[in-house]
C-alpha positions as CSV (number, residue, x, y, z in Angstrom):
1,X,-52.5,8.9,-44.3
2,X,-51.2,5.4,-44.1
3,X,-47.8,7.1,-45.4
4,X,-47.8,9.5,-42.5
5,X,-48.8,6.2,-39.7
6,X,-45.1,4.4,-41.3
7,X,-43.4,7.2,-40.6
8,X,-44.5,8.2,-37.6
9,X,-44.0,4.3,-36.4
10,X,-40.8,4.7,-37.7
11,X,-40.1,7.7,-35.9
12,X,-41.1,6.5,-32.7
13,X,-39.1,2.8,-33.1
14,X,-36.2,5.0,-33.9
15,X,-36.8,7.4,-30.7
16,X,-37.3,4.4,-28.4
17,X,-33.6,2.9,-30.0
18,X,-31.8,5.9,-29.2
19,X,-33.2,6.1,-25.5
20,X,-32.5,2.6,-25.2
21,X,-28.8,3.3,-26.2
22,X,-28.7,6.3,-24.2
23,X,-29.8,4.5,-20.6
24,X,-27.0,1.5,-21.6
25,X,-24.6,3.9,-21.8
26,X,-25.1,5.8,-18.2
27,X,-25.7,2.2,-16.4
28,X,-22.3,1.6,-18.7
29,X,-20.8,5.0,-17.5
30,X,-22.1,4.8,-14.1
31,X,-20.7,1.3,-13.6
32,X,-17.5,2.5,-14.6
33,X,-17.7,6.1,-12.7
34,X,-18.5,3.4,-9.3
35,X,-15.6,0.9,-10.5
36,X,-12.7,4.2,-10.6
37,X,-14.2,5.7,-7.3
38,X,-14.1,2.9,-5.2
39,X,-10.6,2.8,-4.5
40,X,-10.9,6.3,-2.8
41,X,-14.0,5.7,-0.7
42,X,-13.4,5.6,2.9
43,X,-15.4,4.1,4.9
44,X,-15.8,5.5,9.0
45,X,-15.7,6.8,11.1
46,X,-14.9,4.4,13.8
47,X,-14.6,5.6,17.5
48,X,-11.0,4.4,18.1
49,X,-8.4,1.9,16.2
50,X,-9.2,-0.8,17.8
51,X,-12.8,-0.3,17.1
52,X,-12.5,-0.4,13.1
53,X,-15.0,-2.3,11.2
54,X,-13.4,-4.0,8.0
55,X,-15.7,-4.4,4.7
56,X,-13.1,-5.7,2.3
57,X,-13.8,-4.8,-1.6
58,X,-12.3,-7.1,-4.0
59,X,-10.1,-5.7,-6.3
60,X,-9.5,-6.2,-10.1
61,X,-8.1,-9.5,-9.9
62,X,-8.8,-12.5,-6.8
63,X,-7.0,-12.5,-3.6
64,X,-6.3,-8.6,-3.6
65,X,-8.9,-6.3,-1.5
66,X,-8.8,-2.8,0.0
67,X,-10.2,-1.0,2.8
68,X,-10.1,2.6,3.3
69,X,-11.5,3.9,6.9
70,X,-10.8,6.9,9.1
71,X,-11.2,7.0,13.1
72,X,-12.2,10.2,14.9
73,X,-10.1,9.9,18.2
74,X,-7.6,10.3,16.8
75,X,-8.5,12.2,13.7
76,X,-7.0,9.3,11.1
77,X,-7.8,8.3,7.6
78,X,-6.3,4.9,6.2
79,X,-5.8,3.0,3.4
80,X,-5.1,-0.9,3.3
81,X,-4.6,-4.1,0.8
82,X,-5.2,-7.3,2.3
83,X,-3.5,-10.1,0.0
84,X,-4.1,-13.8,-0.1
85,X,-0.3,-15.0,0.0
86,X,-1.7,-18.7,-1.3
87,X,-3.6,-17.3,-4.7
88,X,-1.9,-19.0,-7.7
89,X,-2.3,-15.8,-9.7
90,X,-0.4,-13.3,-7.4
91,X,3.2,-13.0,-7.2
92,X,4.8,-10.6,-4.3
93,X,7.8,-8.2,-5.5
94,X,10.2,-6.5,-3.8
95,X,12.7,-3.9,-5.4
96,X,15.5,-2.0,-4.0
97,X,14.3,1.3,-5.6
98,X,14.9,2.2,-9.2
99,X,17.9,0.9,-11.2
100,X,20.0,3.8,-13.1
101,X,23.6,5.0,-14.8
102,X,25.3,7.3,-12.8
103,X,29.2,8.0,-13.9
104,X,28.7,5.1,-16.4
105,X,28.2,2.1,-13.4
106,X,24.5,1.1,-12.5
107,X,23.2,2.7,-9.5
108,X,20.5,1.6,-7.1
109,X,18.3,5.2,-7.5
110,X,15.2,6.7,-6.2
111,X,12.0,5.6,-7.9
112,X,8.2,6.7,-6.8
113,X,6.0,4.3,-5.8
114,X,3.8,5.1,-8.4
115,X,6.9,4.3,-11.0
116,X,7.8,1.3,-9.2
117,X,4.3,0.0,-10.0
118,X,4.2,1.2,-13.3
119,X,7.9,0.4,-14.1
120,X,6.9,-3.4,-13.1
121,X,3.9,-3.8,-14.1
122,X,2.2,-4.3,-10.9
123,X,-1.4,-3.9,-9.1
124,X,-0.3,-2.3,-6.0
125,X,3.2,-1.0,-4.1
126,X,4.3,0.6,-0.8
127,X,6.9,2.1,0.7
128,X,8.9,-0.5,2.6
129,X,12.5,0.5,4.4
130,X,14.5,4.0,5.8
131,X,16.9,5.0,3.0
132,X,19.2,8.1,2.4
133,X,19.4,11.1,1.3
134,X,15.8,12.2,1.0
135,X,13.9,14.0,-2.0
136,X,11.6,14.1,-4.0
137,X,13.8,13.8,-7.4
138,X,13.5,10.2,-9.2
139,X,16.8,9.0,-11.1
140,X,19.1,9.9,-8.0
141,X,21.5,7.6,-6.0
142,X,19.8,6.2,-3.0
143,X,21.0,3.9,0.1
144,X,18.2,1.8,1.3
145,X,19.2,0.9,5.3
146,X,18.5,-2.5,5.7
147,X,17.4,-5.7,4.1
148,X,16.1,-5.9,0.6
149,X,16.4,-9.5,-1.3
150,X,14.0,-9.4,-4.8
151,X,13.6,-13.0,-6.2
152,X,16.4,-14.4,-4.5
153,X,18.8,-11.9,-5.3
154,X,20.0,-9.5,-2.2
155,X,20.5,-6.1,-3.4
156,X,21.0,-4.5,0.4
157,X,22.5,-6.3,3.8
158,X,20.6,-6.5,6.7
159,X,21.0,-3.8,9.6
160,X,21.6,-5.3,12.7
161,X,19.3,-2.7,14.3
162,X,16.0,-3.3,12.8
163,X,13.6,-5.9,11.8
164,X,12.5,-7.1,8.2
165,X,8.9,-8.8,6.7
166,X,10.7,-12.0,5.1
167,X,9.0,-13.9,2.2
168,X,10.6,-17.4,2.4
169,X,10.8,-19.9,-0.3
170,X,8.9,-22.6,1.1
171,X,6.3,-20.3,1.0
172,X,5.3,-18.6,4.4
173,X,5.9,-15.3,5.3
174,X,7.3,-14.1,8.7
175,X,8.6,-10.5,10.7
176,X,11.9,-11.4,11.9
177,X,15.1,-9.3,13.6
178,X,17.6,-8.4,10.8
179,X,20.3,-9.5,12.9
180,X,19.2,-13.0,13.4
181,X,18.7,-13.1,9.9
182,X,21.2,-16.2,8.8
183,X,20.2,-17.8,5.6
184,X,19.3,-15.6,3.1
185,X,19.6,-17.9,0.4
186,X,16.3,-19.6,2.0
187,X,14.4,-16.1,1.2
188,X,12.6,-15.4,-2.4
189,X,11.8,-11.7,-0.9
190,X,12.4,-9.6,1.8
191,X,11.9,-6.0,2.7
192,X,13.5,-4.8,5.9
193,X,11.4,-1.5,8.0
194,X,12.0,-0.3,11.4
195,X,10.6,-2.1,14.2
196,X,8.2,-4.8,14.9
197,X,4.8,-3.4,16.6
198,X,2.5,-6.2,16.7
199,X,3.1,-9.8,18.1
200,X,1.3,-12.3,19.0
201,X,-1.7,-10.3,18.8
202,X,-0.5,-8.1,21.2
203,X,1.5,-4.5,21.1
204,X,5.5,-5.2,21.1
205,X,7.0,-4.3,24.2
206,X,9.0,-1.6,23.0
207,X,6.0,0.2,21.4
208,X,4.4,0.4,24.9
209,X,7.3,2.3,26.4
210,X,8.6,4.1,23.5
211,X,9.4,8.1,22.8
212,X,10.9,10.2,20.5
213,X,14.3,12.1,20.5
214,X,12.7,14.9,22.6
215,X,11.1,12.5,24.7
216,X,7.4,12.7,24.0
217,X,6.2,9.9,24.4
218,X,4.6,7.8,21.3
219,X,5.5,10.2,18.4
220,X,2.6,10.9,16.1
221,X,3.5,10.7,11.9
222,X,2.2,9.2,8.7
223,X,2.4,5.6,8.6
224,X,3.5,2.5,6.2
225,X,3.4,-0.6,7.6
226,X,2.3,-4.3,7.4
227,X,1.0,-7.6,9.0
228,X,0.6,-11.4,8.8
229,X,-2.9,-13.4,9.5
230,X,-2.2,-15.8,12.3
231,X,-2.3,-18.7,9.9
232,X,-0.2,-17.0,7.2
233,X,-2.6,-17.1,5.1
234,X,-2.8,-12.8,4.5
235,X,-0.4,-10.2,3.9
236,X,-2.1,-6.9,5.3
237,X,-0.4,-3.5,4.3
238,X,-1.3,-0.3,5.4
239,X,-0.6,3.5,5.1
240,X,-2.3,6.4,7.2
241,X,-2.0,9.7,6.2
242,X,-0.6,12.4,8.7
243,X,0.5,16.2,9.5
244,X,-2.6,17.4,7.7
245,X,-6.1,18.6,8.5
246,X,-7.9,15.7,7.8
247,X,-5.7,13.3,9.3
248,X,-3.5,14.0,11.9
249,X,-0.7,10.6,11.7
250,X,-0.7,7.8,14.1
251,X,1.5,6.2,17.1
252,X,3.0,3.2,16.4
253,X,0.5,1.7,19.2
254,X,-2.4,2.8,17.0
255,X,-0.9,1.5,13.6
256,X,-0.6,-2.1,15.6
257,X,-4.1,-1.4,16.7
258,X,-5.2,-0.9,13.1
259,X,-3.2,-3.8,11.4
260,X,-5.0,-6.0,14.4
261,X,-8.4,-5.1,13.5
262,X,-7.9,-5.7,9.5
263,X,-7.0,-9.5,10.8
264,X,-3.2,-9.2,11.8
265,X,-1.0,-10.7,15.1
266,X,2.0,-9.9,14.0
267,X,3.4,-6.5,12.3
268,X,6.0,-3.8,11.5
269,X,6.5,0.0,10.9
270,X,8.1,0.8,7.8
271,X,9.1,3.8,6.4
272,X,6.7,6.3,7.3
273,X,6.4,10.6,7.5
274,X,7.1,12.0,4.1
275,X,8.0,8.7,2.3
276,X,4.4,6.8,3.1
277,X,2.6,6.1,-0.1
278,X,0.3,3.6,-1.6
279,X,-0.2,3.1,-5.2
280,X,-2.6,1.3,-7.1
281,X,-3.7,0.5,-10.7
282,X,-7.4,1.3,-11.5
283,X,-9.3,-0.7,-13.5
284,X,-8.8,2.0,-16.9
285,X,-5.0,1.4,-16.6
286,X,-4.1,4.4,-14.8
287,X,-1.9,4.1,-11.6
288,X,-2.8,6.5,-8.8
289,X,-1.9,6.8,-5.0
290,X,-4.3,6.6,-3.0
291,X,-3.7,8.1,0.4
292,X,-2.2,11.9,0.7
293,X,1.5,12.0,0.6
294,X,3.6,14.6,2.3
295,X,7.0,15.3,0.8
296,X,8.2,18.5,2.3
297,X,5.3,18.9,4.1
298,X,2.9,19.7,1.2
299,X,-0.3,17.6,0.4
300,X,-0.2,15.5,-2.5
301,X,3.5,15.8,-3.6
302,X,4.8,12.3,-3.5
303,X,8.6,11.4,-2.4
304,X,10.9,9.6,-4.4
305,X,11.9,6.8,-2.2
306,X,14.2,3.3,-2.7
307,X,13.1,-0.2,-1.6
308,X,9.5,-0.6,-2.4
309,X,7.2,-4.1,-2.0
310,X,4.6,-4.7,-4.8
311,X,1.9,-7.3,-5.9
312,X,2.1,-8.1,-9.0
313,X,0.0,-10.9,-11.5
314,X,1.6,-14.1,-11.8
């Protein structure tokens, strides 16, 4: 009897151990199932642009947090880093694409974002300036069309046409015209884009009276773009997903509209349509994008583009 009374204590202690073990590892499992997911939550709807609510989740390191949101009028979904430019441990990159042989002679060539932020090791990339020819093939020659200085080095001359987000070395960060551009050897990093769309808080006065080719007015595509705190003390970037179900693209008036309500007053388009991505590295390693890309006009396929900005650990 007193045999049988062990061994059924024993039983039991051993019983309770493995349920013990078994609810550590869901709280363990859950915890990680909420730390992968968060990235691709999005939060919404909110009634217009301007009427966006940020909640800012911190990322895997300080100074770097996202937002995802939609709006229903227009039918948008969103996706946006917001990055303390004075943290010690982050570094901004900027790369003119990917860097390849072609004939025997390094080529600047088309890269993904999610290779450029694999290839450098980084937390987070976009999409920055136009470039030429389009695909979505990585390794071929590409021509970025405007501005693109990495760590002091400029790989592409400014276009006279269009502006650029500048990272200077004394440490601010500014959206100025290409062609007023002067001293570039004052500039650690720059990315040119296509136009400003935000200053001073307000809408640029060419988005307010801008159309397309056609002339409709204030052309509706998928967005990449970026803004500056007031006080210079946040980098904002953005990309909003377009020509799908789900999301239908955005104005340049709207994308202003949205950078303004994450926190900036001044801002410019980059690169948008087919080449728009945003990439990020998850906390188990793994580098996903997190909006919907459109390459060709098909969900999910991802475009191999050129210059690319990045955050990286210092």
């Amino acid at each position: 009897m007193k045999f049988r009374k062990t061994f059924l204590c024993s039983l039991l202690t051993a019983h309770c151990s493995l349920l013990i073990a078994l609810c550590s590892l869901f709280i363990f499992n859950f915890s990680l199932f909420i730390s992968c997911t968060t990235f691709s939550h999005v939060e919404g709807p909110a009634a217009s642009p301007e009427a966006v609510s940020v909640q800012w989740t911190p990322l895997q390191v300080p100074g770097l947090d996202y937002f995802a949101g939609k709006v229903s009028r227009p039918r948008i979904e969103f996706y946006a880093l917001r990055v303390d430019l004075g943290a010690a441990n982050l570094r901004i990159v900027a790369a003119p694409g990917g860097l390849g042989k072609i004939n025997r002679a390094w080529r600047i060539v088309s890269t993904r974002v999610s290779s450029f932020v694999r290839d450098y090791g980084l937390i987070a990339g976009i999409n920055a300036l136009p470039f030429a020819p389009s695909s979505d093939i990585e390794g071929e020659p590409r021509i970025n069309v405007g501005l693109v200085i990495a760590d002091g080095i400029t790989f592409s001359p400014p276009h006279n046409s269009f502006d650029a987000l500048v990272f200077y070395k004394d440490g601010h960060a500014a959206i100025a015209a290409q062609s007023e551009i002067k001293d570039l050897d004052s500039i650690e990093n720059a990315v040119g884009g296509f136009y400003r769309i935000l200053e001073h808080g307000e809408l640029a006065p060419r988005v307010l009276n801008m159309s397309d080719s056609a002339g409709a007015k204030h052309p509706r595509h998928p967005r990449s773009a970026a803004g500056i705190s007031p006080d210079n003390k946040f980098l904002y970037l953005i990309v909003i997903d377009g020509r799908q179900i789900k999301s239908i693209g955005s104005t340049e008036a709207e994308t202003a509209l949205l950078l303004k309500a994450l926190g900036a007053t001044e801002a410019i388009n980059f690169d948008g349509g087919g080449s728009s991505a945003l990439a990020i590295r998850y906390p188990d390693g793994q580098i996903r994008v997190v909006n919907s890309p459109i390459h060709g006009n098909i969900p999910g396929r991802e475009r191999a583009v050129a210059g690319c900005l990045g955050i990286g650990n210092r």
